[in-house]
C-alpha positions in Angstrom: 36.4 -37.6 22.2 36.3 -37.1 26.1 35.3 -34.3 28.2 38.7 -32.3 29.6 38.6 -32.3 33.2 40.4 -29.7 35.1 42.3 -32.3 37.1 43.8 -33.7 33.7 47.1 -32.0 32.5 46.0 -31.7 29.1 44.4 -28.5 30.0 46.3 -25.8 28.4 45.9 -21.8 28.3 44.6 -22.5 25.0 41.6 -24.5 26.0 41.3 -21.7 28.0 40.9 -19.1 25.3 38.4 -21.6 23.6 36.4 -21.6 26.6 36.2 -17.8 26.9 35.7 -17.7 23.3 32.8 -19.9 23.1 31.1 -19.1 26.0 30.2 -15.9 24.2 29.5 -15.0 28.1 31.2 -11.0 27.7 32.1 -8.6 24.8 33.9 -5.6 24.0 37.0 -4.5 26.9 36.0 -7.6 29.1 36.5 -9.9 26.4 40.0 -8.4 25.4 41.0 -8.4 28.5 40.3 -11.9 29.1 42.0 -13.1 26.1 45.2 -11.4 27.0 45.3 -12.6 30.5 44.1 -15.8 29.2 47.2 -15.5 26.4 49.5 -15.0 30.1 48.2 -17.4 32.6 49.5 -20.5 33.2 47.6 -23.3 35.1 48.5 -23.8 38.7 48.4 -27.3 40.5 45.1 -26.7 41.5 43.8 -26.4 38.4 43.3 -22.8 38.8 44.3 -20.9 35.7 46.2 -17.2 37.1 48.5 -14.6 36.0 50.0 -11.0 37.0 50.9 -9.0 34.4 50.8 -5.2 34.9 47.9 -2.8 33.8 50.9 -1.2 31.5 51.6 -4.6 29.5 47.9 -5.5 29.1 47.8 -1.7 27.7 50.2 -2.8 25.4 48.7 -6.4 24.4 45.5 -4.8 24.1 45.5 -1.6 23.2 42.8 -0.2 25.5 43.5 2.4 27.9 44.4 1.7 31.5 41.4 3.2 33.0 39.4 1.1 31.1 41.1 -2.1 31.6 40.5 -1.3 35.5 36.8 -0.8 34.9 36.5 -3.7 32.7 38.4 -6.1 35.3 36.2 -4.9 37.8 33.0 -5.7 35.9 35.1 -9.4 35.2 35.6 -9.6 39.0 32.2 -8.3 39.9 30.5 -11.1 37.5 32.2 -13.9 39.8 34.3 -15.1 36.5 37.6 -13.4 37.2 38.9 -13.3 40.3 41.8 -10.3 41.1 43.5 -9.3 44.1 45.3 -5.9 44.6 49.1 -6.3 45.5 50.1 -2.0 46.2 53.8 -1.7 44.4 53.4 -4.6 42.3 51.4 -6.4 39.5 47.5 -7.3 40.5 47.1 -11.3 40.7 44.7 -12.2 38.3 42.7 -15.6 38.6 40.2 -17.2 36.0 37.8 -19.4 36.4 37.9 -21.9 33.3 35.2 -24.3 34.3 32.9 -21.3 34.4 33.9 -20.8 31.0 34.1 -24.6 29.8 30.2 -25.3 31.3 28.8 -22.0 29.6 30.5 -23.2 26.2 28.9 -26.3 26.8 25.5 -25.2 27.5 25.9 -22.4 24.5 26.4 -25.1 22.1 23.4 -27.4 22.9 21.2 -24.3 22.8 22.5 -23.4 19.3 22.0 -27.2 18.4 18.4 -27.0 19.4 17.7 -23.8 17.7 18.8 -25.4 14.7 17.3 -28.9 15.2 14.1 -26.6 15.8 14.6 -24.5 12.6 14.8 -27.2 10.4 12.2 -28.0 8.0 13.5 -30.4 5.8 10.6 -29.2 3.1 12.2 -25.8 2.5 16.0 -26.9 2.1 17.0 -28.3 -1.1 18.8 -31.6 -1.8 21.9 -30.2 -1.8 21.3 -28.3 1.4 20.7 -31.7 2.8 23.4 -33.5 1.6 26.1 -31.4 3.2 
């Protein structure tokens, strides 16, 4: 199976949402947050994955309070992995950066393969341990 590359059209808000979900790069309110923007974005000729839905609707898709969705985009926008830009009397613009999360998915999962390449010891598992 081949790599997605931003450029491709393939790349939907869903790979999006398995990047951020694999990345396992934030928790708690960030990681809500970014799922529901993720859920809203759409991808932009650039490649550039955006949205700008209201504090008020991502209240209501997340069920967190609005003060804390503004603190926890700030700590997304002060991490460099969200991107979002004030507009006074109307919905903030919200950008994400997927191929932050796509390259930290990737580099999570070879670290868990080597944990577990370094964790085996084929003389404790049993046969059928081995055989699956």
């Amino acid at each position: 199976m081949s790599k997605l590359d931003i450029s491709s059209k393939k790349i939907t808000a869903f790979h999006l949402l398995l990047a951020i979900r694999d990345a396992q790069y934030v928790k708690g309110s960030m990681l809500m947050l970014l799922f529901a923007l993720a859920i809203r974005s759409r991808r932009s000729k650039s490649g550039k994955f955006f949205c700008f839905p209201s504090y008020r609707q991502l209240e209501l898709d997340t069920q967190l309070d609005i003060r804390t969705l503004k603190r926890a985009a700030k700590g997304l926008d002060d991490l460099g992995v969200m991107k979002r830009r004030v507009r006074h009397k109307q919905s903030n613009f919200f950008y994400i950066d997927y191929e932050f999360f796509r390259e930290a998915a990737e580099r999570n999962k070879m670290s868990s393969e080597e944990e577990s390449l370094e964790n085996w010891d084929p003389f404790t598992q049993t046969q059928s341990e081995i055989a699956v």
